[in-house]
C-alpha positions in Angstrom: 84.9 90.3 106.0 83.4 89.7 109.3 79.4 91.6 109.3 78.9 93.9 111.7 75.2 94.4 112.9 73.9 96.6 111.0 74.3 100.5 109.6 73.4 101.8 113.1 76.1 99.9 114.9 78.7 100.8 112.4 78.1 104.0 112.3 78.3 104.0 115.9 81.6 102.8 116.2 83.1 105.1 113.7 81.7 108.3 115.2 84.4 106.9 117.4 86.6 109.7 115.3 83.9 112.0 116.7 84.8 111.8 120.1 88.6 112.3 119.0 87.0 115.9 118.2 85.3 116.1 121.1 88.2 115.2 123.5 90.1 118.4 121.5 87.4 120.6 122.3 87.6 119.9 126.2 91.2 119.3 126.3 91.9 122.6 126.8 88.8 124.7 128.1 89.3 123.1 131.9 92.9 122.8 132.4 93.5 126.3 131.4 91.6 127.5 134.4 94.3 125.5 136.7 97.0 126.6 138.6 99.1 123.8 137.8 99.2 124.5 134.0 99.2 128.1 134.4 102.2 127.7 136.9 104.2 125.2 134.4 103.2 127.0 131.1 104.1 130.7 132.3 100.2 131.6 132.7 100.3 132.1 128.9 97.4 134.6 128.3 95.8 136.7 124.9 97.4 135.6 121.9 99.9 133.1 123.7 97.2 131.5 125.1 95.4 131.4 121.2 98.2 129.8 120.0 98.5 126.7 122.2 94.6 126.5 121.4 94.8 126.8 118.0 97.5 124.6 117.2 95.3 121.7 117.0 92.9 123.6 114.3 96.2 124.1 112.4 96.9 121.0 112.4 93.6 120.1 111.3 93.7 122.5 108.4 96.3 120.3 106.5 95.1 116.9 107.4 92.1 118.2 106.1 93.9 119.0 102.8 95.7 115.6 102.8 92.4 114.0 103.8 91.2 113.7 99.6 94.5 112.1 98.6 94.7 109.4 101.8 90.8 108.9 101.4 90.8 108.2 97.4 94.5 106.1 97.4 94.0 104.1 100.8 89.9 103.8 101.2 87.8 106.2 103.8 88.7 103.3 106.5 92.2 102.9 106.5 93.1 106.6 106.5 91.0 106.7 109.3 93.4 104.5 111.0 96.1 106.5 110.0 94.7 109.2 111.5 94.2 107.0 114.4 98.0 106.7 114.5 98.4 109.8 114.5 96.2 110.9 117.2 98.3 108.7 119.9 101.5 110.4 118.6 100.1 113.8 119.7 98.9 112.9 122.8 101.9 111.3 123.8 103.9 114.8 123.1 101.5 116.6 124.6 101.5 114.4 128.0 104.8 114.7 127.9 105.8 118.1 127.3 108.7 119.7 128.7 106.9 123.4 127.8 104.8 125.5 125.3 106.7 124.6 122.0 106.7 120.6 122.9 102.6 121.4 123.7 102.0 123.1 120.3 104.1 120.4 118.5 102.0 117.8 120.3 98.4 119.4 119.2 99.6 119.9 115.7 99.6 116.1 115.7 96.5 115.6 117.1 95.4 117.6 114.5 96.4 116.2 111.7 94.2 113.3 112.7 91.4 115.7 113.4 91.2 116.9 110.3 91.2 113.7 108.7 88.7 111.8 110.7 86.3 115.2 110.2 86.6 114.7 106.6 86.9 111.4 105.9 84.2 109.5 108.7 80.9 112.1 107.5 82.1 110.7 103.7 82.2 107.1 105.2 79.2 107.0 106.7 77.2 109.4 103.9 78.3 106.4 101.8 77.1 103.4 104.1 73.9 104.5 104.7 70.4 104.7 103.2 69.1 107.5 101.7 66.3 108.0 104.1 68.2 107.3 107.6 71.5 109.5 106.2 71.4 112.4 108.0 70.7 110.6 111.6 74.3 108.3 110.3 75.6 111.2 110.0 74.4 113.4 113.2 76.0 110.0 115.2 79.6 112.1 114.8 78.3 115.1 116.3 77.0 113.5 119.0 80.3 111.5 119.8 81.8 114.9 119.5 79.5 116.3 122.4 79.8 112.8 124.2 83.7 113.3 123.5 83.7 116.2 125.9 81.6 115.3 128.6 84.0 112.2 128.9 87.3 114.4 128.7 85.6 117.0 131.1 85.0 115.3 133.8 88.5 113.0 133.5 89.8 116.9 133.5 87.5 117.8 136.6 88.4 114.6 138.1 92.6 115.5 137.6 91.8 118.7 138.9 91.9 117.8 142.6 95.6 116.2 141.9 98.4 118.0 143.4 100.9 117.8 140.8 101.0 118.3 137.0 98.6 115.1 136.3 96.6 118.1 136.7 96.9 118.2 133.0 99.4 115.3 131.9 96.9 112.3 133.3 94.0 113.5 130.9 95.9 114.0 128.0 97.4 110.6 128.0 94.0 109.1 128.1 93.0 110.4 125.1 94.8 107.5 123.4 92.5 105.2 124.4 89.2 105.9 121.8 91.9 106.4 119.2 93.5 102.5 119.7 90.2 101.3 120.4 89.0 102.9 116.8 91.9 101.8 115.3 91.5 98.1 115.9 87.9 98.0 115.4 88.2 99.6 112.0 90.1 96.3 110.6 86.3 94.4 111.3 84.2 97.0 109.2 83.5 96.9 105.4 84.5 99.4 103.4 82.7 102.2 101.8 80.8 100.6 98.8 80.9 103.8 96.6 84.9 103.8 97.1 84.7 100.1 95.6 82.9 101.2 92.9 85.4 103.3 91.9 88.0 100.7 92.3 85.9 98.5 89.8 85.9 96.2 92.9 82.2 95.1 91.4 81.9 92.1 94.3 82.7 93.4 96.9 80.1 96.4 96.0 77.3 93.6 95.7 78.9 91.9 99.1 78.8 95.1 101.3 75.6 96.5 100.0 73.6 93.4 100.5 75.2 92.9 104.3 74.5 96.3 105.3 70.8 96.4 103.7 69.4 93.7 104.4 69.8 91.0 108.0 70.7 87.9 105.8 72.8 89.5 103.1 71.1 88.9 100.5 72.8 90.1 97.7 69.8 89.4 95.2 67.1 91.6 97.1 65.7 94.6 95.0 66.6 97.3 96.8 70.6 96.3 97.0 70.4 95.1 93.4 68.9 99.1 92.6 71.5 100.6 94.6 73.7 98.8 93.0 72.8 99.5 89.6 72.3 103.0 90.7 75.7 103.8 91.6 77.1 101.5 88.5 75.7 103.8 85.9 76.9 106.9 88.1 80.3 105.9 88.0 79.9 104.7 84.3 78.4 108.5 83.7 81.1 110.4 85.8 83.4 107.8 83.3 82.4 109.3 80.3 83.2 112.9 81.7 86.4 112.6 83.2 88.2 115.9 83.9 91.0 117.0 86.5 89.1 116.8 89.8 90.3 120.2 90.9 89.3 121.8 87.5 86.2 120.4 87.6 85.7 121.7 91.1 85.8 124.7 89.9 84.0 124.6 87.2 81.0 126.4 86.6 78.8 123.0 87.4 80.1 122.6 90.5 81.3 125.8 91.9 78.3 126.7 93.4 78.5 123.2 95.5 81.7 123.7 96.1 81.0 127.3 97.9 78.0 126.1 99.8 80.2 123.2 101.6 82.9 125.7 102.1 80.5 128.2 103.5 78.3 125.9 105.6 81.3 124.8 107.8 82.7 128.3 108.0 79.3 129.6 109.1 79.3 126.6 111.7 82.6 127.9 112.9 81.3 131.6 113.1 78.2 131.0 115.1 80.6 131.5 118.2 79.6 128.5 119.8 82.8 126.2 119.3 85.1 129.2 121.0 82.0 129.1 124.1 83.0 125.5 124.1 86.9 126.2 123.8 86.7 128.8 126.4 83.4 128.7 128.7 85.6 128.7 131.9 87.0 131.8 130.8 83.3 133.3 130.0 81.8 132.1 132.9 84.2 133.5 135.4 83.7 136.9 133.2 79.9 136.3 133.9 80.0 135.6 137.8 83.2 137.4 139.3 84.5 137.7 142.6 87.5 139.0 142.7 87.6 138.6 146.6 86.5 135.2 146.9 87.1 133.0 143.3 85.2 129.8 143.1 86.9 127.5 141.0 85.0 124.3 141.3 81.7 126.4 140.7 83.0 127.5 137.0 84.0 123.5 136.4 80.8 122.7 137.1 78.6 125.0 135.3 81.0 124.5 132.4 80.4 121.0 132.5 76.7 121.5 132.9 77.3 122.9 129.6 78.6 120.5 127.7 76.0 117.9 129.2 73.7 120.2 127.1 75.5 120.2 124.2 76.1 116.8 124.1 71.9 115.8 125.0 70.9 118.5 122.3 72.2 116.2 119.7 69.8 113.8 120.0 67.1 115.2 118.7 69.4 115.6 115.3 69.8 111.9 115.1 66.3 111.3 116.0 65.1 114.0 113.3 67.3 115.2 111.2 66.2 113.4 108.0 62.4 114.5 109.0 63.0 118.1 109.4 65.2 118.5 106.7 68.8 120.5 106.2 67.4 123.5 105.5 65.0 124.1 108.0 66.8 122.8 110.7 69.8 125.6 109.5 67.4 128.5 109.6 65.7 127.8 112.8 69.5 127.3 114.2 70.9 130.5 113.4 68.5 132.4 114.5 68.3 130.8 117.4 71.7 130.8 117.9 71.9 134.8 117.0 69.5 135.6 119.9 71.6 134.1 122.2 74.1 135.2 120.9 72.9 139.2 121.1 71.2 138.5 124.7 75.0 137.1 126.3 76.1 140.5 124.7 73.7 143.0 125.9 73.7 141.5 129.3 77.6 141.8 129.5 77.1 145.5 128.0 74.3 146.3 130.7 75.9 145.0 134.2 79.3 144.2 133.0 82.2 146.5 134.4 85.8 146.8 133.9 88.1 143.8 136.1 89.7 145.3 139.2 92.6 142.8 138.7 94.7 143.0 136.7 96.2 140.1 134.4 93.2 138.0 133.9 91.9 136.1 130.9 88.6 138.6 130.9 89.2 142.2 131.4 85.0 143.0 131.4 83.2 141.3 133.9 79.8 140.9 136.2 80.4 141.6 139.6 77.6 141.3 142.2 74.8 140.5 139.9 73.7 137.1 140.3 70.5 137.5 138.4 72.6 138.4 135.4 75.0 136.0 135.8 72.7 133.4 135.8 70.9 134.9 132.3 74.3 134.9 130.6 75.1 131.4 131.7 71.7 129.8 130.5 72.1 131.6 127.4 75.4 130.0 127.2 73.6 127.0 127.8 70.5 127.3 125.1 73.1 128.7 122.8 74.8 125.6 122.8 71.7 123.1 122.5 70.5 125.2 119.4 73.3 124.6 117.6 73.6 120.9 118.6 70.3 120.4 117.4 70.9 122.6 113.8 74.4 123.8 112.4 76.3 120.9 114.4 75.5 117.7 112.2 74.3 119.3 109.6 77.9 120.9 108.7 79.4 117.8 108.2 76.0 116.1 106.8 75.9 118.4 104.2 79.2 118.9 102.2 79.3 115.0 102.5 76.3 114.5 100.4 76.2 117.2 97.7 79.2 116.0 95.5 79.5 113.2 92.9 81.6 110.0 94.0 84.6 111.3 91.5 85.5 114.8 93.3 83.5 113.8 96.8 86.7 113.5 98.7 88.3 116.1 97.4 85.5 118.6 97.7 84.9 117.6 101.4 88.6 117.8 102.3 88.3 121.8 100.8 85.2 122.4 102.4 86.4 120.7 105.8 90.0 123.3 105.6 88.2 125.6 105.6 86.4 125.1 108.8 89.7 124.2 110.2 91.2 127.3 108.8 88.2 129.8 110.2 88.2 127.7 113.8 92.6 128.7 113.9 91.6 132.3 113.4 88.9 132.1 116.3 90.6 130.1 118.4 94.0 132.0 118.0 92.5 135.5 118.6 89.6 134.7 121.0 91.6 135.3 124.3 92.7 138.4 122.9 89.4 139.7 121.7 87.8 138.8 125.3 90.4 141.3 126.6 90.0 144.1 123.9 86.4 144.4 122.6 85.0 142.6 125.5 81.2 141.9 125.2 81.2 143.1 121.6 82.3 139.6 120.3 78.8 138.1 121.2 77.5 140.8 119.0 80.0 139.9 116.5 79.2 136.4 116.5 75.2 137.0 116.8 75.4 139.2 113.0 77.3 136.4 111.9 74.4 134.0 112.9 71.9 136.7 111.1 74.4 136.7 108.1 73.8 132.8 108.1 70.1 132.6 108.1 70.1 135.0 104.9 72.5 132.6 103.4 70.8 129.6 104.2 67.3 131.2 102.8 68.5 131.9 99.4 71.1 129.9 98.6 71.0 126.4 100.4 68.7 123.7 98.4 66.9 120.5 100.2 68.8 117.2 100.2 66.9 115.3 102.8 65.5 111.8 101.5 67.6 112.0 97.8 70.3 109.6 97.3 73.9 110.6 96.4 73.7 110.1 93.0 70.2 111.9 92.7 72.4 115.3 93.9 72.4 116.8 90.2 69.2 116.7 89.8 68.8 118.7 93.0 71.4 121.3 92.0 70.0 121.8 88.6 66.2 121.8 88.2 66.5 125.5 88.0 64.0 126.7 90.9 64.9 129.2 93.3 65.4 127.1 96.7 64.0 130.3 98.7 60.5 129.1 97.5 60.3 126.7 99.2 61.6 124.9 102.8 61.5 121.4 101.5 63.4 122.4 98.3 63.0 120.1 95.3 60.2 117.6 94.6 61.0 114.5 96.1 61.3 111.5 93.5 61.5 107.9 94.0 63.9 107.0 91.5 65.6 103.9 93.7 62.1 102.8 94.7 61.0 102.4 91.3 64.2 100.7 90.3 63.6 98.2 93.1 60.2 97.7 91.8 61.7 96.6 88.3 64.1 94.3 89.7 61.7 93.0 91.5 58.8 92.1 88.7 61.5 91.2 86.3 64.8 90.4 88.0 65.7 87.5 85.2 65.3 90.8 81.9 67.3 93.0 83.9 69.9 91.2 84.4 70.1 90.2 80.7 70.1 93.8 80.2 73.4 94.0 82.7 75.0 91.4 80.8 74.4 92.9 76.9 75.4 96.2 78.4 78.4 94.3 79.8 79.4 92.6 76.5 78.5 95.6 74.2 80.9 97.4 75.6 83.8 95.1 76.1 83.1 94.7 72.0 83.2 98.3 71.3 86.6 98.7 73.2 87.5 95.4 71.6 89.4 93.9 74.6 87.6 90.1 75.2 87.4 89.8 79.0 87.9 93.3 79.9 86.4 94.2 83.5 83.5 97.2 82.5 82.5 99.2 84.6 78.6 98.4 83.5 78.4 95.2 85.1 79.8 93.1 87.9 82.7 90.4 87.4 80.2 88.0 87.5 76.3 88.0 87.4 73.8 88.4 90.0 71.9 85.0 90.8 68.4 85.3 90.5 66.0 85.4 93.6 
């Protein structure tokens, strides 16, 4: 196994799968708005239009669902590679189609890889990294997501000067190159540790932990040998109470966590701002008409201002993140989100009017008011930065962390459907609903936001600074998470088991090795592999 640099740098390069998002956000938002693909497409509009966009949410859906079986059977990395596979196999359809049904069969693809690399890279790197630098491993996907589509922007923008269909064609086929890129890189990083652990791959758990904890792998330092020890009687405990994954999902212990991953990402999808992302062009023409004199390469640039925004508002969520906390940083975000939300709305009620011309993508527009054109697309803007900075990482941060090693995968594939399922509704009926109820949607989308906050407030628990296997104690220490914003009392279980390790490394690891031969007596197999101790012992320091 070659050693990358460190935790950063690997989760770096995975977020890699985040920027296979991102490129599917923008792959569609500016070459919509050109004649060329309007031309070769039949100018597909309302629900046609929805369809060809939401194909790739559809396909995400079930790689999603698959994403629990691939992640368990093959390891978190090499279903990321699969994915991977999969990706270039979409794009290639989708550069080359012939018309709409090759397109959709082309995105469904894409996809399926989509909805595996959402699911599977937050578990990979919730997995990798230290409890205290977690969230900011995490929040490194949502950035490559927002980096993702400044990148495939401005190839669009770029493409949109051409003269023939590479209008559209040229920018789709690029998108292969993260994905081989990923794929190849992937065969040089370890794999998850916990996903060892449950292969009774004891070594390797030892190996990887001490190469990505400490800069000369040492594989007897205190905090790897806790960590270690940590997750070993985890997996012995989830051991002793096996049950059907699925039925213990939804058992009474975990159906609450189960509901609040599920919820989190459908929230995320109903704060509106993914379909502003999906289809800004379309809102900012809405926002700044002139049905006279269009200015196309005006809209391409303020919608690429505004995915600059996004994309810079997600640093502050790496930098933060495991400082402010989950819940917080979800409460300031969707009410943050709402007002901006309820602002685009009222402006568009106030000087919107209805579209002289017929056959457009909006059928309410602003004509002649530049002041309010300007409001609605800044509020686009802040809207976006708010939820880069709160509800962006924090949907995939979260469902990643709150399960136990045994159902993780699972659980996160469920909770990750679902935000693939509520993003196909959105995206499929989006074009139609900016032709019907017009401005109302951003009043829709702003009660959802309000809806989320009281959610949040009552029913979402702190998990900044705890490891994953501290995440029971945090369900069920039986306070009321709306007394408090920091939620539960934070304990240093791992520190202190460092410090043991550390003052009397040679007793502990005679206790690892009783423990070890107690239990191969009691199941009376000589030379059994246990899952209390390692296949062979830990040198002292």
């Amino acid at each position: 196994m070659v050693r990358l640099l460190n935790v950063y740098s690997i989760s770096a390069f995975v977020s890699l799968g985040g920027v296979l998002y991102g490129f599917d956000i923008a792959s569609i938002s500016d070459i919509i708005g050109t004649a060329h693909y309007r031309n070769f497409y039949g100018n597909p509009l309302g629900i046609h239009q929805g369809v060809i966009t939401a194909a790739i949410a559809g396909g995400s859906f079930v790689g999603a669902l698959c994403s629990s079986v691939l992640g368990d059977w093959l390891s978190r990395k090499v279903a990321i590679q699969l994915g991977t596979i999969l990706w270039c196999i979409g794009s290639s359809l989708q550069a080359a189609s012939t018309g709409v049904p090759m397109l959709i069969i082309g995105r469904i693809f894409s996809g399926l890889c989509v909805g595996l690399t959402s699911s599977l890279v937050p578990i990979y790197l919730a997995e990798i990294a230290p409890r205290k630098i977690r969230g900011r491993t995490v929040a490194f996907q949502h950035f490559a997501t927002g980096l993702g589509t400044v990148i495939q922007y401005f190839i669009q923008y770029g493409c949109s000067f051409l003269h023939t269909n590479a209008v559209f064609r040229l920018p789709w086929a690029i998108q292969i190159v993260p994905a081989i890129v990923l794929f190849i890189g992937l065969f040089w990083l370890p794999p998850s540790p916990r996903w060892l652990a449950s292969k009774d791959r004891w070594d390797m758990v030892l190996q990887v932990l001490a190469s990505l904890r400490t800069p000369n792998c040492d594989i007897n330092h205190p905090l790897v040998l806790a960590e270690y020890k940590e997750i070993e009687e985890q997996i012995k405990l989830e051991r002793e109470n096996a049950m059907n994954s699925y039925r213990e999902l939804f058992s009474t212990k975990m159906r609450r966590r189960l509901f609040l991953g599920m919820a989190t990402q459908a929230l995320s999808q109903l704060s509106g701002v993914i379909q502003l992302l999906y289809y800004i062009v379309y809102v900012l023409r809405a926002a700044n008409y002139h049905p006279l004199n269009p200015n196309p390469t005006r809209t391409l640039i303020a919608a690429a201002i505004m995915y600059i925004v996004f994309t810079v508002g997600t640093i502050p969520s790496i930098i933060w993140t495991d400082q402010w906390g989950r819940r917080s940083s979800l409460l300031v975000g969707a009410l943050s989100v709402a007002f901006w939300m309820y602002l685009i709305g009222v402006i568009m009620a106030r000087f919107g009017e209805p579209n002289p011309v017929p056959n457009q993508p909006s059928t309410w527009v602003i004509i002649a008011h530049p002041a309010a054109s300007g409001a609605v697309q800044a509020s686009c803007y802040l809207a976006a930065a708010a939820f880069a900075m709160s509800w962006g990482p924090i949907e995939w941060l979260y469902p990643a962390e709150i399960f136990p090693l045994r159902i993780r995968a699972t659980a996160v594939s469920l909770s990750t459907a679902i935000n693939w399922a509520t993003n196909f509704v959105l995206a499929l009926a989006m074009p139609s609903l900016l032709r019907s109820i017009q401005w109302r949607v951003y009043i829709i989308f702003g009660s959802f936001n309000i809806g989320a906050f009281i959610y949040v407030f009552f029913w979402v628990p702190e998990t900044k600074q705890r490891t994953l296997e501290e995440m029971d104690e945090v369900f069920e220490h039986g306070e009321p998470v709306w007394r408090s914003f920091t939620g539960v009392p934070r304990t240093n279980r791992l520190d202190v088991l460092a410090h043991e390790f550390e003052i009397g490394i040679r007793s502990i690891h005679r206790i690892i090795y009783v423990e070890m031969h107690n239990d191969v007596e009691r199941n009376g197999v000589r030379g059994r592999q246990s899952t209390v101790g390692p296949r062979r012992s830990v040198t002292s320091m």
